[in-house]
C-alpha positions as CSV (number, residue, x, y, z in Angstrom):
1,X,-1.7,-7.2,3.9
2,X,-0.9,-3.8,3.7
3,X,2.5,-2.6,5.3
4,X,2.7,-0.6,8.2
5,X,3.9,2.7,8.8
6,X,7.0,3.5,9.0
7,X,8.1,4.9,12.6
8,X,8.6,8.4,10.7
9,X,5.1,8.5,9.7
10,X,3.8,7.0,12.9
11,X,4.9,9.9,15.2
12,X,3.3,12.0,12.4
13,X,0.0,10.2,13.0
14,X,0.5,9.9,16.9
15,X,1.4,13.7,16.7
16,X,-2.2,14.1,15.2
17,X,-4.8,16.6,17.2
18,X,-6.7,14.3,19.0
19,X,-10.3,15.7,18.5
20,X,-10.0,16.9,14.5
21,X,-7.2,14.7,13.1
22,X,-5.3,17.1,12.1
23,X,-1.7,16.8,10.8
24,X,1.8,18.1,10.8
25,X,4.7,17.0,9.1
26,X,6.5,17.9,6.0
27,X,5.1,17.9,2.6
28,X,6.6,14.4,2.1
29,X,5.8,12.8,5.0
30,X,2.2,14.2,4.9
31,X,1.9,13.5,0.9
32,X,3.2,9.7,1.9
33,X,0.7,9.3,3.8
34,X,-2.5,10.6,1.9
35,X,-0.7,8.0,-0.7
36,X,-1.7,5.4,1.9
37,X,-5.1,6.2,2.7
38,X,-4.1,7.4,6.0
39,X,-4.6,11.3,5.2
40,X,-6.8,13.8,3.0
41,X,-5.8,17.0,1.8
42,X,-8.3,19.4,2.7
43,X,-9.8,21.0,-0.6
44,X,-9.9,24.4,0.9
45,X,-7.3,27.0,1.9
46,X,-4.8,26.5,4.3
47,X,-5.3,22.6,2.4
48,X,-4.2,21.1,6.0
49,X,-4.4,17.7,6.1
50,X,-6.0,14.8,8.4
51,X,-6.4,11.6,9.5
52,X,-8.6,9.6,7.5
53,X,-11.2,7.0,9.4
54,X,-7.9,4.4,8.5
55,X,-5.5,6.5,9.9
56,X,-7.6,7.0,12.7
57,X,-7.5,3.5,13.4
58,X,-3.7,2.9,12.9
59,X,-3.4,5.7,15.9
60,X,-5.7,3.4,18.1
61,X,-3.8,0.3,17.3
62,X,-0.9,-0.5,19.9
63,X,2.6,0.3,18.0
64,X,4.2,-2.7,16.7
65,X,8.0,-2.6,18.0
66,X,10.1,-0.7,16.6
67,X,12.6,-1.3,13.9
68,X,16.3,-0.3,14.9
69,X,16.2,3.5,14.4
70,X,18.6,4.0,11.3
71,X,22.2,5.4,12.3
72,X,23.9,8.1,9.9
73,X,26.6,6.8,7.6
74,X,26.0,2.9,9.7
75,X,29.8,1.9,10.5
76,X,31.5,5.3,10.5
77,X,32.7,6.4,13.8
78,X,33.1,10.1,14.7
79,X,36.2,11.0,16.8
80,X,36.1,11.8,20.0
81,X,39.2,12.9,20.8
82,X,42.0,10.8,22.9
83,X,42.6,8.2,20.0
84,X,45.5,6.8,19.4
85,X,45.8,8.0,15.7
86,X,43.1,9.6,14.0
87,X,43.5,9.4,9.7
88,X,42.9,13.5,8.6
89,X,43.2,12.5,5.1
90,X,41.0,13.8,2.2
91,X,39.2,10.0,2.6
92,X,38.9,11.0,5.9
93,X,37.2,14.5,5.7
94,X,34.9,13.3,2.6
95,X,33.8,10.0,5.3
96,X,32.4,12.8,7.7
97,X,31.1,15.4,5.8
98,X,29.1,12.5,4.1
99,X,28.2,11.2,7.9
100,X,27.0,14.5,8.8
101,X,24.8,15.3,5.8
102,X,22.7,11.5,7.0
103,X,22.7,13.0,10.4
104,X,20.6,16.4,8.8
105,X,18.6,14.0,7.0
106,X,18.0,11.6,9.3
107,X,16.5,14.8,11.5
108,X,14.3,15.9,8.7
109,X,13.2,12.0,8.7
110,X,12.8,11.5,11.8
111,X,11.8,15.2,14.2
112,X,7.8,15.3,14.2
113,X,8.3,18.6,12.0
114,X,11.0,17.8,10.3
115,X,13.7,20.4,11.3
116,X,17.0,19.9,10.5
117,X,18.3,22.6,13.4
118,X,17.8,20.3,16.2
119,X,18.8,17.3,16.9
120,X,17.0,13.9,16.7
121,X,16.3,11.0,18.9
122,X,19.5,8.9,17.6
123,X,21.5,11.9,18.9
124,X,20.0,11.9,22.6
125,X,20.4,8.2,22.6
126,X,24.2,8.6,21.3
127,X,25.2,12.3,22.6
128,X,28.9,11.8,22.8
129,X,29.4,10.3,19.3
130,X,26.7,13.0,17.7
131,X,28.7,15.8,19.4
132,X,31.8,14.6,18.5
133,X,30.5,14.7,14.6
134,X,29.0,18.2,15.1
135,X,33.2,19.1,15.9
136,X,35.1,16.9,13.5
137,X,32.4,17.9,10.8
138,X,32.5,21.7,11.2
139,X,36.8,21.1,11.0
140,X,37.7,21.3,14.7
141,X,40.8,18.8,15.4
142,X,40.3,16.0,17.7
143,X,43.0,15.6,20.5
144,X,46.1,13.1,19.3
145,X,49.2,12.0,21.9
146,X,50.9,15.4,21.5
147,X,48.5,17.3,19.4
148,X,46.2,19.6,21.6
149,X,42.4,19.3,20.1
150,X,38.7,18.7,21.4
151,X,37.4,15.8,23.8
152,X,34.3,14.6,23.9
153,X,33.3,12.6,27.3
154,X,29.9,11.2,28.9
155,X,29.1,13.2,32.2
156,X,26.6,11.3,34.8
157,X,23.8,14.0,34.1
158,X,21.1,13.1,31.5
159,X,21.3,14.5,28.2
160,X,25.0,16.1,28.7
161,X,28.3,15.8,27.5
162,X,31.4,17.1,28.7
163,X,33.5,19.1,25.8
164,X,36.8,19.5,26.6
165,X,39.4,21.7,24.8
166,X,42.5,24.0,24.9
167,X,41.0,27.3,26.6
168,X,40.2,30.2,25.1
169,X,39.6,30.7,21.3
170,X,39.5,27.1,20.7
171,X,36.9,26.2,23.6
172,X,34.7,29.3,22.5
173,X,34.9,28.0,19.0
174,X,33.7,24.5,19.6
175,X,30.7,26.2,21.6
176,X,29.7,28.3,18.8
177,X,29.9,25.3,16.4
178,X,27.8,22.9,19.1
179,X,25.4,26.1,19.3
180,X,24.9,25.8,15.2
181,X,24.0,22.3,15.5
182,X,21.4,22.7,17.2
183,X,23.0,22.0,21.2
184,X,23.2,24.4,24.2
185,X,26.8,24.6,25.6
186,X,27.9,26.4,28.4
187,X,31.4,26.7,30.4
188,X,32.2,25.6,33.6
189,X,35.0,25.1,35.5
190,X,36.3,21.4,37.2
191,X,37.0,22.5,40.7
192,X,39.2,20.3,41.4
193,X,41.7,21.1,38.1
194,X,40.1,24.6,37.6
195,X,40.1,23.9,34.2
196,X,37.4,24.9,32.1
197,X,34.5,22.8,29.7
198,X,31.6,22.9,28.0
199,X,28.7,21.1,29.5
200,X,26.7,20.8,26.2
201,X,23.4,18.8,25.9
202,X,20.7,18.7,22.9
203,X,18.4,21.5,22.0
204,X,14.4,20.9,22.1
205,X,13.4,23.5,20.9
């Protein structure tokens, strides 16, 4: 029995134009799936590629469930900011920048066009642990009992999280970095503490 696609390439061939079949995706996922009879490279310039009569089907067929959506570097845990201690060691700063290079590639896996700028599906589904890795990876410090430092929290709106720093130059910085990752941050201020935040929440396009 042949295997089924994996979820990658099924949003590529659930992405498909409806009436010609034709594809987008990156050169791997696409050349993946001509591999499994699902696609044809056109012969002629621009080569696009489409669904083949099988790959037709497979779009037809209901989805089978889906695995468990890979997580980048699976046990490591970003900080957030407000933990008890927090190891900044060399094995510490080599742990995240490894977790954050799986979080590019697990966007170029996994966004229909495979961009790395913005973030993915296991990011909106975990938005306070992916920010918090966007900060601890580009160097900001996480707060620590008696050492000032970003803090990532949930807010009650959909697709937002509250970043909270010291003011100024160090809030301005984590927006630029959240900006660089692919998020939109903006500042507000608590009304009842006047202090102010970033209200940041993923890019889409």
């Amino acid at each position: 029995m042949t295997r089924p696609p994996t979820a990658a390439q099924r949003r590529v061939i659930d992405a498909a134009d409806p009436v010609t079949g034709r594809l987008r995706g990156t050169e791997a996922q696409l050349a993946a799936l001509v591999k499994r009879g699902l696609a044809f490279r056109h012969p002629r310039p621009p080569h696009d590629h489409f669904l083949t009569p099988a790959g037709h089907r497979t779009r037809e067929s209901p989805q089978p469930p889906a695995a468990a959506e890979p997580e980048p570097a699976h046990g490591f845990a970003a900080r957030i900011g407000g933990e008890e201690q927090a190891d900044s060691g060399p094995a510490r700063a080599r742990e995240v920048h490894s977790a954050w290079q799986g979080l590019l590639e697990l966007r170029r896996m996994t966004n229909p066009d495979g961009a790395v700028d913005r973030p993915c599906g296991w990011e909106r589904t975990h938005l306070v642990r992916a920010a918090a890795l966007a900060l601890e990876a580009a160097g900001h410090p996480p707060e620590q009992p008696g050492t000032p430092g970003y803090r990532v929290r949930a807010t009650p709106q959909p697709e937002a999280v509250a970043v909270h720093a010291p003011e100024g130059e160090p809030l301005r910085a984590c927006a630029v970095t959240l900006e660089r990752a692919g998020w939109q941050a903006g500042e507000y201020t608590e009304p009842r503490t006047r202090t102010r935040y970033l209200l940041a929440s993923p890019r889409r396009v």
